[in-house]
Backbone as JSON Lines, residues from 0, in Angstrom:
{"i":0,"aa":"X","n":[-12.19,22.08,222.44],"ca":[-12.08,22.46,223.85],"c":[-13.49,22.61,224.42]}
{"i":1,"aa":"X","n":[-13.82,21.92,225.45],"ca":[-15.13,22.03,226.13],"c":[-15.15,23.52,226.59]}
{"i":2,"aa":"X","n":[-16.6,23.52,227.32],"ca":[-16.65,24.73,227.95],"c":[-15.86,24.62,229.59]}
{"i":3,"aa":"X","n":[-15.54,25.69,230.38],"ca":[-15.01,25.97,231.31],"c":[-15.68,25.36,232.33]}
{"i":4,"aa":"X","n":[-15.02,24.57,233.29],"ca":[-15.84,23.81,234.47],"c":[-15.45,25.44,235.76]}
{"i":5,"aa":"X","n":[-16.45,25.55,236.38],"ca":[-16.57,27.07,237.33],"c":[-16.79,26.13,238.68]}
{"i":6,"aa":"X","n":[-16.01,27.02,239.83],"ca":[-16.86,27.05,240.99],"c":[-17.72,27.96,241.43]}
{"i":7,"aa":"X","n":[-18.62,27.49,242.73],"ca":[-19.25,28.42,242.51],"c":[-19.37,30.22,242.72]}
{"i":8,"aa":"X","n":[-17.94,30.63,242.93],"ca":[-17.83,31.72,242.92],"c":[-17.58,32.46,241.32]}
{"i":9,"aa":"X","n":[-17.06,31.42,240.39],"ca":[-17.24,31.91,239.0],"c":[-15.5,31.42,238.59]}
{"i":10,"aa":"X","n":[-14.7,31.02,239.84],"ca":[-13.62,30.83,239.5],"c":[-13.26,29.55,238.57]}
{"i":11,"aa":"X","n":[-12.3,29.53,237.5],"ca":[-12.08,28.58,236.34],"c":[-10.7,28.52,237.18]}
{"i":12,"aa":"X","n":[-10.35,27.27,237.44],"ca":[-8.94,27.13,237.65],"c":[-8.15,26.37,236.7]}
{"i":13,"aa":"X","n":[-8.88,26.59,235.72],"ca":[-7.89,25.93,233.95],"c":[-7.38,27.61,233.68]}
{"i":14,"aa":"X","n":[-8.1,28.48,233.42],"ca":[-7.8,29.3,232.77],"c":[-7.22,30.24,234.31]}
{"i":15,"aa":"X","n":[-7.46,30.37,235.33],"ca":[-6.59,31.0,236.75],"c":[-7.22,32.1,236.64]}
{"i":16,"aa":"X","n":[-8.81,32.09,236.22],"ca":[-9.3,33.46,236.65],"c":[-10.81,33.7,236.62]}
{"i":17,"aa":"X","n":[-11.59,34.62,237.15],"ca":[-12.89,34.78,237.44],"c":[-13.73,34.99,235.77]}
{"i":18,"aa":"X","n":[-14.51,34.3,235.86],"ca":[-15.57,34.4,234.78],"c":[-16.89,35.18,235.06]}
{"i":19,"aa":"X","n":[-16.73,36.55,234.87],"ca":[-18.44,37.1,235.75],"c":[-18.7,37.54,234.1]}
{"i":20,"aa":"X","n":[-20.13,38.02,234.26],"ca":[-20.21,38.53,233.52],"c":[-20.61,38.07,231.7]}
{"i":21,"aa":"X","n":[-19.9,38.71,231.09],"ca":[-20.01,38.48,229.8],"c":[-18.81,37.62,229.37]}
{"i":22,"aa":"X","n":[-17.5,37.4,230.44],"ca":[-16.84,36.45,230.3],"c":[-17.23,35.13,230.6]}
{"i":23,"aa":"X","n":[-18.19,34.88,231.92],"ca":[-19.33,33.86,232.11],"c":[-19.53,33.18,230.69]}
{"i":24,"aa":"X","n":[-20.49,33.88,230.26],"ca":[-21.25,33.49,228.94],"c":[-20.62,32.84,227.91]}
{"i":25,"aa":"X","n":[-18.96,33.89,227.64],"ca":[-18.83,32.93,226.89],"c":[-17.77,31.65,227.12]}
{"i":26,"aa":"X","n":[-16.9,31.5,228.52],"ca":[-17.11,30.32,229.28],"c":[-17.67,29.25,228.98]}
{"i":27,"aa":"X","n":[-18.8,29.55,229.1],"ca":[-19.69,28.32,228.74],"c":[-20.4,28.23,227.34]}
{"i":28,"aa":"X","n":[-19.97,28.45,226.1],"ca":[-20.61,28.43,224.98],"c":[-19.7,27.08,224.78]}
{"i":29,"aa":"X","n":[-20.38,26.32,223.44],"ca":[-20.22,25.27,223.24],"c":[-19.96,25.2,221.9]}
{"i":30,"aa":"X","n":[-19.49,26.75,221.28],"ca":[-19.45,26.7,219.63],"c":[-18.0,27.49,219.5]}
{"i":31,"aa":"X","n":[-17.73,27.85,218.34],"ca":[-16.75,28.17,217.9],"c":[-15.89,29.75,218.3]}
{"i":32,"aa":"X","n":[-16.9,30.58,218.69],"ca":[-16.73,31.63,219.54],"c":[-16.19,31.53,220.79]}
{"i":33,"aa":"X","n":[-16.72,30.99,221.5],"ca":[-16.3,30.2,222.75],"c":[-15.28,29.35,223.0]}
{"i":34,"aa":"X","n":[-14.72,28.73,222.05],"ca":[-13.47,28.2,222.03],"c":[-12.35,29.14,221.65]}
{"i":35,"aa":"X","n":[-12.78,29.99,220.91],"ca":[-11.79,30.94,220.71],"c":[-10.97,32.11,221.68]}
{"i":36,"aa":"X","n":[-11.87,32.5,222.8],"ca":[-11.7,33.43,223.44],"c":[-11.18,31.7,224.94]}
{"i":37,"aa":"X","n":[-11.61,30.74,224.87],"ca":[-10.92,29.8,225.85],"c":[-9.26,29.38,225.44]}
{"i":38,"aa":"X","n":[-9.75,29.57,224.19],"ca":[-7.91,29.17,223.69],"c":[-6.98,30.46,223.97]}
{"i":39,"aa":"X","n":[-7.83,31.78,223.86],"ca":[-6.86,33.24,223.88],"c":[-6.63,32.92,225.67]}
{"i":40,"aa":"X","n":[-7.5,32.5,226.54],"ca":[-7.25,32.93,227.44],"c":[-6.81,32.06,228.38]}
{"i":41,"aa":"X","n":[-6.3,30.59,227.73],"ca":[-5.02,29.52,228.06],"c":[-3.71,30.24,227.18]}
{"i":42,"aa":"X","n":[-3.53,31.18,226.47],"ca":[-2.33,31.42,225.95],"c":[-2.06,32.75,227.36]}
{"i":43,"aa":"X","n":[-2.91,33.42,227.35],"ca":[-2.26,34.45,227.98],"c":[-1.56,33.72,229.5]}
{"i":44,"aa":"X","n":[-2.64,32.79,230.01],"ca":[-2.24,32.0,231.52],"c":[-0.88,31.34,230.64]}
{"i":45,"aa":"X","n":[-0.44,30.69,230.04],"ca":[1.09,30.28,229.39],"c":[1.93,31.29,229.51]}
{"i":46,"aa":"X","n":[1.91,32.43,228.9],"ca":[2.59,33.23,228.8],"c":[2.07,34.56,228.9]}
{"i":47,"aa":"X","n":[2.06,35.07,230.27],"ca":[1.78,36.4,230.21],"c":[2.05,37.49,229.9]}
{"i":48,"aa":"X","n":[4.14,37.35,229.53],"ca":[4.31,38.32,229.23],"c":[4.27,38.76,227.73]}
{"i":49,"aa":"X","n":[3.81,37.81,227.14],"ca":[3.1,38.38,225.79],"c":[2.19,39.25,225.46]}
{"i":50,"aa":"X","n":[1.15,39.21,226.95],"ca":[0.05,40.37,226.56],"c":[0.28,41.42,227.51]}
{"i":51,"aa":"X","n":[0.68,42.49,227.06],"ca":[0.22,43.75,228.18],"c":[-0.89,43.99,228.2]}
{"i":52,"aa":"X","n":[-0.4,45.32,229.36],"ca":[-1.91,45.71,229.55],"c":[-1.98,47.01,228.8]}
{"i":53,"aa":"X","n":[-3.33,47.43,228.1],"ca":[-3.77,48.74,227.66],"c":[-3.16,49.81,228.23]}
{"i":54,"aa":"X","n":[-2.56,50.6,227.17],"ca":[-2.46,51.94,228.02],"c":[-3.44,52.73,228.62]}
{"i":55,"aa":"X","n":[-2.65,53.54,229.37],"ca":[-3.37,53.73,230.59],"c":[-4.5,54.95,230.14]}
{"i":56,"aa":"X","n":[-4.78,55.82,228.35],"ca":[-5.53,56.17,227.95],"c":[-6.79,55.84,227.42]}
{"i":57,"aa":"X","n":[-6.7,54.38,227.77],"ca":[-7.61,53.41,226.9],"c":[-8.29,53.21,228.05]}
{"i":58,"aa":"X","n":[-9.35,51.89,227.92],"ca":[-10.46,51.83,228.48],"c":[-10.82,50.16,228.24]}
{"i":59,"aa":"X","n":[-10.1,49.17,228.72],"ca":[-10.55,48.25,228.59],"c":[-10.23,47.61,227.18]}
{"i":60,"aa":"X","n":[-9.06,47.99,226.43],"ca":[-8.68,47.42,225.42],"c":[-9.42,48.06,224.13]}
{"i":61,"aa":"X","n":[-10.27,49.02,224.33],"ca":[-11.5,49.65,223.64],"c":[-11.11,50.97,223.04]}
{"i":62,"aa":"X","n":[-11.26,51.31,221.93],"ca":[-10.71,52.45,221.73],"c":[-12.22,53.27,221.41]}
{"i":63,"aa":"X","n":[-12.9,54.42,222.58],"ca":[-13.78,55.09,222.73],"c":[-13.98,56.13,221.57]}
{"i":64,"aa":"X","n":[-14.78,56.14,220.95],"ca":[-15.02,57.54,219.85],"c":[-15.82,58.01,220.15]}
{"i":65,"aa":"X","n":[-15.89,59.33,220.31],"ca":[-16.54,60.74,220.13],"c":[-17.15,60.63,218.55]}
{"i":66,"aa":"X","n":[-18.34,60.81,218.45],"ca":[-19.19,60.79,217.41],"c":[-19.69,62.25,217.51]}
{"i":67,"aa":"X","n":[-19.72,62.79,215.99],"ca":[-19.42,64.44,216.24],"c":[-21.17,64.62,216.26]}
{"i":68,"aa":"X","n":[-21.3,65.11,216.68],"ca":[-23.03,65.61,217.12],"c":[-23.29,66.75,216.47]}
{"i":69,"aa":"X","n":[-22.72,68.08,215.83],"ca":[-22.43,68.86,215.22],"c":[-22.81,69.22,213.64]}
{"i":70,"aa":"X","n":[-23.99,69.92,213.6],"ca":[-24.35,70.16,212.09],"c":[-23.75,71.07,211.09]}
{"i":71,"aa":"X","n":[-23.76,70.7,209.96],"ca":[-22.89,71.12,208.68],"c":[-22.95,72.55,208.76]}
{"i":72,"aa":"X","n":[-24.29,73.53,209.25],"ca":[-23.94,74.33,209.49],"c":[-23.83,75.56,210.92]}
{"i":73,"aa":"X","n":[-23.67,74.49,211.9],"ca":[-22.9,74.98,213.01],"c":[-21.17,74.49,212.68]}
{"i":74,"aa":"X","n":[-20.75,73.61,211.88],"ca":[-19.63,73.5,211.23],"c":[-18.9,75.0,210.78]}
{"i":75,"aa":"X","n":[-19.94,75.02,209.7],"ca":[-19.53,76.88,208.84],"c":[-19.79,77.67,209.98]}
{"i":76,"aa":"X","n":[-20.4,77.63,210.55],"ca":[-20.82,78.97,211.72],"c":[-19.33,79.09,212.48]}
{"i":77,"aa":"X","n":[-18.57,78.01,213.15],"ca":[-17.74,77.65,213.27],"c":[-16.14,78.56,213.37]}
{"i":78,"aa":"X","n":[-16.68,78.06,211.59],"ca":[-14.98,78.13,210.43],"c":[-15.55,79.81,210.48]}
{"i":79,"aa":"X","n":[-16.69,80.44,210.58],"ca":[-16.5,81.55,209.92],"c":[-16.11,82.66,211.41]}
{"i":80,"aa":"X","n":[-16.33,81.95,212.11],"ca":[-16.41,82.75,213.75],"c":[-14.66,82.74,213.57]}
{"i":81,"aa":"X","n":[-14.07,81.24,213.88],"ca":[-12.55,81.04,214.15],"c":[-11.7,82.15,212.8]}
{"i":82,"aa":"X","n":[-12.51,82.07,211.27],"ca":[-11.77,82.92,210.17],"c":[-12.17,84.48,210.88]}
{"i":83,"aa":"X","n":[-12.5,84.83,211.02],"ca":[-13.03,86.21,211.97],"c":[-11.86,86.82,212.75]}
{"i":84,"aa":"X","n":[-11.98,85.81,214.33],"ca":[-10.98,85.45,214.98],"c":[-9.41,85.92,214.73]}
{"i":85,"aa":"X","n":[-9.36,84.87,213.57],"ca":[-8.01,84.76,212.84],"c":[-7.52,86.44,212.26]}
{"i":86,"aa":"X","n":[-8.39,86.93,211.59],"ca":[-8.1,88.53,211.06],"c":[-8.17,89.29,212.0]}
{"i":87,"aa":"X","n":[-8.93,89.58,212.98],"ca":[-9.26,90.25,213.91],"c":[-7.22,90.31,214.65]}
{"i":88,"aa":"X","n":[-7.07,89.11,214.84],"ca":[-5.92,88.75,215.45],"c":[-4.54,89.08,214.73]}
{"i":89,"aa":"X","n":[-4.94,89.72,213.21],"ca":[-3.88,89.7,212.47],"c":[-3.02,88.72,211.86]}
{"i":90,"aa":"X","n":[-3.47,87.97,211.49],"ca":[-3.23,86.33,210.84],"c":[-2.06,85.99,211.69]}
{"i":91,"aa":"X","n":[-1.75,85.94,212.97],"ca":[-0.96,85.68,213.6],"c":[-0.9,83.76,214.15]}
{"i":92,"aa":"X","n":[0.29,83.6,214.14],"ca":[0.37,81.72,214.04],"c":[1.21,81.5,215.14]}
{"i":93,"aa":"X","n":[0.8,80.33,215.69],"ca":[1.85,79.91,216.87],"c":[3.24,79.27,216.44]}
{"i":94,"aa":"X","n":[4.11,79.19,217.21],"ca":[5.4,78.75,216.53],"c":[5.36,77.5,216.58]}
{"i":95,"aa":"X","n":[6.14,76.72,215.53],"ca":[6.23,75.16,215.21],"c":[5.99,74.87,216.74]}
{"i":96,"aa":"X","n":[6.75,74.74,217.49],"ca":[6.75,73.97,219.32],"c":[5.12,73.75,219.58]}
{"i":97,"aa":"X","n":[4.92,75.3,219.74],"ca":[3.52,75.13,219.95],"c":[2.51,74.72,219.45]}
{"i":98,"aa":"X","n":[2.67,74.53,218.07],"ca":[1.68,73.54,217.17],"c":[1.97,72.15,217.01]}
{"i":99,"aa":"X","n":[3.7,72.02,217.39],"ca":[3.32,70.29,217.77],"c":[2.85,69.98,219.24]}
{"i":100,"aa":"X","n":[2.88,71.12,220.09],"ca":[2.65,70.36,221.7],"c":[0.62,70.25,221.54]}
{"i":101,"aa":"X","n":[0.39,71.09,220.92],"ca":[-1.2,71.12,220.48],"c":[-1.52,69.98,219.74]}
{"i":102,"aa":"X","n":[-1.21,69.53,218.99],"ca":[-1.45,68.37,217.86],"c":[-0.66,67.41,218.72]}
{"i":103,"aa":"X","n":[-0.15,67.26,219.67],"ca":[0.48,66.33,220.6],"c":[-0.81,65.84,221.55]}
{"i":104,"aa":"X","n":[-1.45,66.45,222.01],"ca":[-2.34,66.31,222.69],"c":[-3.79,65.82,221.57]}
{"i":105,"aa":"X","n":[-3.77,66.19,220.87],"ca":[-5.08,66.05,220.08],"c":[-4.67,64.18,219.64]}
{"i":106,"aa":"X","n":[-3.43,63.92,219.34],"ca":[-3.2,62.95,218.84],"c":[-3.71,61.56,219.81]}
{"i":107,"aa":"X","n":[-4.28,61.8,221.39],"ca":[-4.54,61.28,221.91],"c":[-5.79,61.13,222.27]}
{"i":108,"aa":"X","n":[-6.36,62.15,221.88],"ca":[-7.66,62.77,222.2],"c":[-9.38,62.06,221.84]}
{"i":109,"aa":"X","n":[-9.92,62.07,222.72],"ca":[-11.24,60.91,222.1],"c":[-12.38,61.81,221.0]}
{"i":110,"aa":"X","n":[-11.82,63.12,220.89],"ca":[-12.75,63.87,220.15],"c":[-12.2,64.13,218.94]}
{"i":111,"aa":"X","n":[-11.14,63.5,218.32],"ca":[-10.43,63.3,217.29],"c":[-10.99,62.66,216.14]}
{"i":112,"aa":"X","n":[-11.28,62.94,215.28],"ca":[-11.74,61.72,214.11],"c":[-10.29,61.82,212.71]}
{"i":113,"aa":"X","n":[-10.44,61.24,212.34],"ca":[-10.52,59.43,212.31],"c":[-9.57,59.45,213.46]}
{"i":114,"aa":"X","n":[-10.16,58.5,213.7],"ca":[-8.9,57.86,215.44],"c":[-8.31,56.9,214.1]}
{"i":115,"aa":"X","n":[-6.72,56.53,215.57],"ca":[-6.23,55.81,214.84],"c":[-5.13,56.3,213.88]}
{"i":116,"aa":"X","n":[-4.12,55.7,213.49],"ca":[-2.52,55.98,212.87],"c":[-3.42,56.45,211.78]}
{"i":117,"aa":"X","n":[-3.48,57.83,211.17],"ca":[-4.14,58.28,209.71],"c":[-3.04,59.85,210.37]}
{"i":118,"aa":"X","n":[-2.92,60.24,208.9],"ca":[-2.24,61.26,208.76],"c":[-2.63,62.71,209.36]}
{"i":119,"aa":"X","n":[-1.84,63.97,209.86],"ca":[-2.24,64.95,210.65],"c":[-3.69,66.04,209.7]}
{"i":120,"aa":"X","n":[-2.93,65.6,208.3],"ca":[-4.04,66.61,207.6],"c":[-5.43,66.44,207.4]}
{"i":121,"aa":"X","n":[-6.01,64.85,208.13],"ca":[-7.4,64.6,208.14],"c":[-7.67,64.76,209.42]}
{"i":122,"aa":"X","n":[-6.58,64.59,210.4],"ca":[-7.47,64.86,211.72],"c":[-8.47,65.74,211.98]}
{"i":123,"aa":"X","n":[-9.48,65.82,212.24],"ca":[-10.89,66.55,213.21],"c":[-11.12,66.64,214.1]}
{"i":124,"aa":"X","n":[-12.07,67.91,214.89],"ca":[-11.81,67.99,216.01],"c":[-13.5,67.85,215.6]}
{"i":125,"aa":"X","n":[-14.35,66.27,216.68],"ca":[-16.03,66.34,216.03],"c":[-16.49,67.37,217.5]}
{"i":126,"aa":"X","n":[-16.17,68.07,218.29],"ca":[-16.8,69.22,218.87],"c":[-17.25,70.33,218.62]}
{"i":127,"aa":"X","n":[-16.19,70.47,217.76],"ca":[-16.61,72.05,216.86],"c":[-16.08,71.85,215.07]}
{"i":128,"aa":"X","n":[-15.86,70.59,214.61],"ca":[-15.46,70.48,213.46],"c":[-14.53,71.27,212.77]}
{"i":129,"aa":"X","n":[-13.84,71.95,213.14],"ca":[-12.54,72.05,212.53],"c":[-11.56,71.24,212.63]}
{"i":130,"aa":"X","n":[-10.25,71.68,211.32],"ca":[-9.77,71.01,211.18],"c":[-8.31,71.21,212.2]}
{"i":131,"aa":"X","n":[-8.01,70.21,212.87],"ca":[-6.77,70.32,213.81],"c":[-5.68,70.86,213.31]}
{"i":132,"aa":"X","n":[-5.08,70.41,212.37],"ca":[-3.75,71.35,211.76],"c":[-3.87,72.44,211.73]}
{"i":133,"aa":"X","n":[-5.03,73.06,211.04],"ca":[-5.23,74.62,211.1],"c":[-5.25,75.6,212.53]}
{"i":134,"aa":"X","n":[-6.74,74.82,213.26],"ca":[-6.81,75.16,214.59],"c":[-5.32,75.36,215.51]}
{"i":135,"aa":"X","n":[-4.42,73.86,215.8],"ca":[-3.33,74.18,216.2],"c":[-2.27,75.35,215.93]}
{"i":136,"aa":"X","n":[-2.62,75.39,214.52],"ca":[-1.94,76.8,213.86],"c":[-2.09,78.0,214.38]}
{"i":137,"aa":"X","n":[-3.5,78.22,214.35],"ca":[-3.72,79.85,214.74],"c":[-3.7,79.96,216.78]}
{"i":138,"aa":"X","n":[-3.02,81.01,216.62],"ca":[-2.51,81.62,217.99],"c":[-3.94,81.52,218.68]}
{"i":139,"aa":"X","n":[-5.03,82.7,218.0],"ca":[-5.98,82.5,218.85],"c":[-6.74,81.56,219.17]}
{"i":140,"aa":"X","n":[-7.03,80.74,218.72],"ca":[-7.82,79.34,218.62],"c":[-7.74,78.36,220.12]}
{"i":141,"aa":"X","n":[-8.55,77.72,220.3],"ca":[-8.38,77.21,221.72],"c":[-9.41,75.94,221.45]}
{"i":142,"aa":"X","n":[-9.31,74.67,222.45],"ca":[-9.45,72.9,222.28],"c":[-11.27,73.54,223.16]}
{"i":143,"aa":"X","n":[-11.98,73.17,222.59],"ca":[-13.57,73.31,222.75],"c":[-13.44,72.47,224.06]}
{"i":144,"aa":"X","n":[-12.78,71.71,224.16],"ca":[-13.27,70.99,225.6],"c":[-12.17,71.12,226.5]}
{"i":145,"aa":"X","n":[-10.79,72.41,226.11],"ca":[-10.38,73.19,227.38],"c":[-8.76,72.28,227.53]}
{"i":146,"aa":"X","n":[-8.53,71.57,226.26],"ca":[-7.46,70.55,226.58],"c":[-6.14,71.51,226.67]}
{"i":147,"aa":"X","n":[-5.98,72.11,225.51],"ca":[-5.49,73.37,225.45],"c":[-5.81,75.22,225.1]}
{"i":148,"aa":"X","n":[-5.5,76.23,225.5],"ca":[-5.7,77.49,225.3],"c":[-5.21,78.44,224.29]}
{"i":149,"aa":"X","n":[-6.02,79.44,223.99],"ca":[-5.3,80.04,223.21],"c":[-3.33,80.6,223.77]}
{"i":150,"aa":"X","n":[-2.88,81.18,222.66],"ca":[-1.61,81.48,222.96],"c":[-1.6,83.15,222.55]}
{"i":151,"aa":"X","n":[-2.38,83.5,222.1],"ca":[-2.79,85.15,221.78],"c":[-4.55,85.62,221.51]}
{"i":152,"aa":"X","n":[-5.23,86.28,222.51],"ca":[-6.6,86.57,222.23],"c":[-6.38,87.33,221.32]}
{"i":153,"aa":"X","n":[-7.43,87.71,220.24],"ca":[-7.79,88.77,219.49],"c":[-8.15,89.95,220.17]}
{"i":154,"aa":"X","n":[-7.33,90.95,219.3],"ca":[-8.41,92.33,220.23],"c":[-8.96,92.73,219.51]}
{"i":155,"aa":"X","n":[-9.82,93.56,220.75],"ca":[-11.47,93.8,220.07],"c":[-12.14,92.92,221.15]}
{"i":156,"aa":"X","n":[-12.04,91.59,221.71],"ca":[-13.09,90.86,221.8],"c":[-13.57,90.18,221.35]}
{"i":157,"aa":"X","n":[-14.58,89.08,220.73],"ca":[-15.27,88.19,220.0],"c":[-14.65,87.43,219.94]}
{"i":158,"aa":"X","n":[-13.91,86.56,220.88],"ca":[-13.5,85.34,220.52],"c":[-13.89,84.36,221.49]}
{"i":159,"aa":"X","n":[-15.42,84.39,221.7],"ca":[-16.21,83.28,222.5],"c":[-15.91,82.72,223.29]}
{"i":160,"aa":"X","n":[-14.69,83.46,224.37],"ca":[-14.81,83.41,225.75],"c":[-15.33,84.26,226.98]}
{"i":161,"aa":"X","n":[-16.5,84.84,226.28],"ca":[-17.01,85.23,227.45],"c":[-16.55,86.56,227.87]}
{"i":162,"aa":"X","n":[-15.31,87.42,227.9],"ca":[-14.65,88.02,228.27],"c":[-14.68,89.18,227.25]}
């Protein structure tokens, strides 16, 4: 398959759509890369309803990661603040509902590691590095970037809101 003949607005009327960009480029390559993404993008003009579109959490077909910025021991600083927390609070746990509507949300979440279908007991949270199953667990515990709240403060105080 040759490369894409353009007018000069960028429009390909083989393939029924605008080439700007980094689709431009490879448009016009003349190697094996370039044929590949010309052949994907005569199948989709054939049949469109084969390809949807990305859900509407995604970003361009791209699945975005949060890369945890977070050192091993602001990690422990962490686990030992939230284990604190946790006693202070009286080892008190949220009920099943509420630990799946929490881990419901995380399951979508770009600050999640490993992204991707992997099981609940490796999920991570790379903001504050704990581990999500647990976190969702405890009542007092709350999503570092506000997704969800605690469901019981500790009393006493010290549970790093400010309050």
């Amino acid at each position: 398959m040759t490369k894409c003949i353009l007018r000069e607005d960028n429009w390909c009327e083989n393939h029924q759509m605008f080439h700007n960009g980094r689709l431009k480029e490879l448009s016009q390559m003349e190697n094996e890369l370039g044929e590949k993404y010309r052949n994907l993008w005569s199948k989709i003009k054939d049949s469109p309803e084969n390809f949807k579109a990305p859900p509407a959490h995604t970003k361009c077909h791209t699945i975005e990661i949060k890369i945890s910025h977070i050192t091993t021991y602001q990690k422990i600083k962490s686990f030992i603040k939230a284990w604190i927390n946790h006693v202070k609070n009286r080892f008190k746990n949220n009920e099943v509902k509420e630990q799946k509507r929490r881990l419901d949300i995380c399951k979508h979440c770009l600050y999640r590691s490993p992204p991707g279908n992997v099981p609940i007991e490796q999920w991570k949270c790379t903001e504050c590095g704990c581990w999500l199953k647990t976190k969702a667990k405890w009542a007092e515990q709350n999503c570092p970037k506000g997704y969800w709240d605690q469901t019981n403060k500790p009393s006493g105080g010290g549970c790093g809101c400010g309050h």
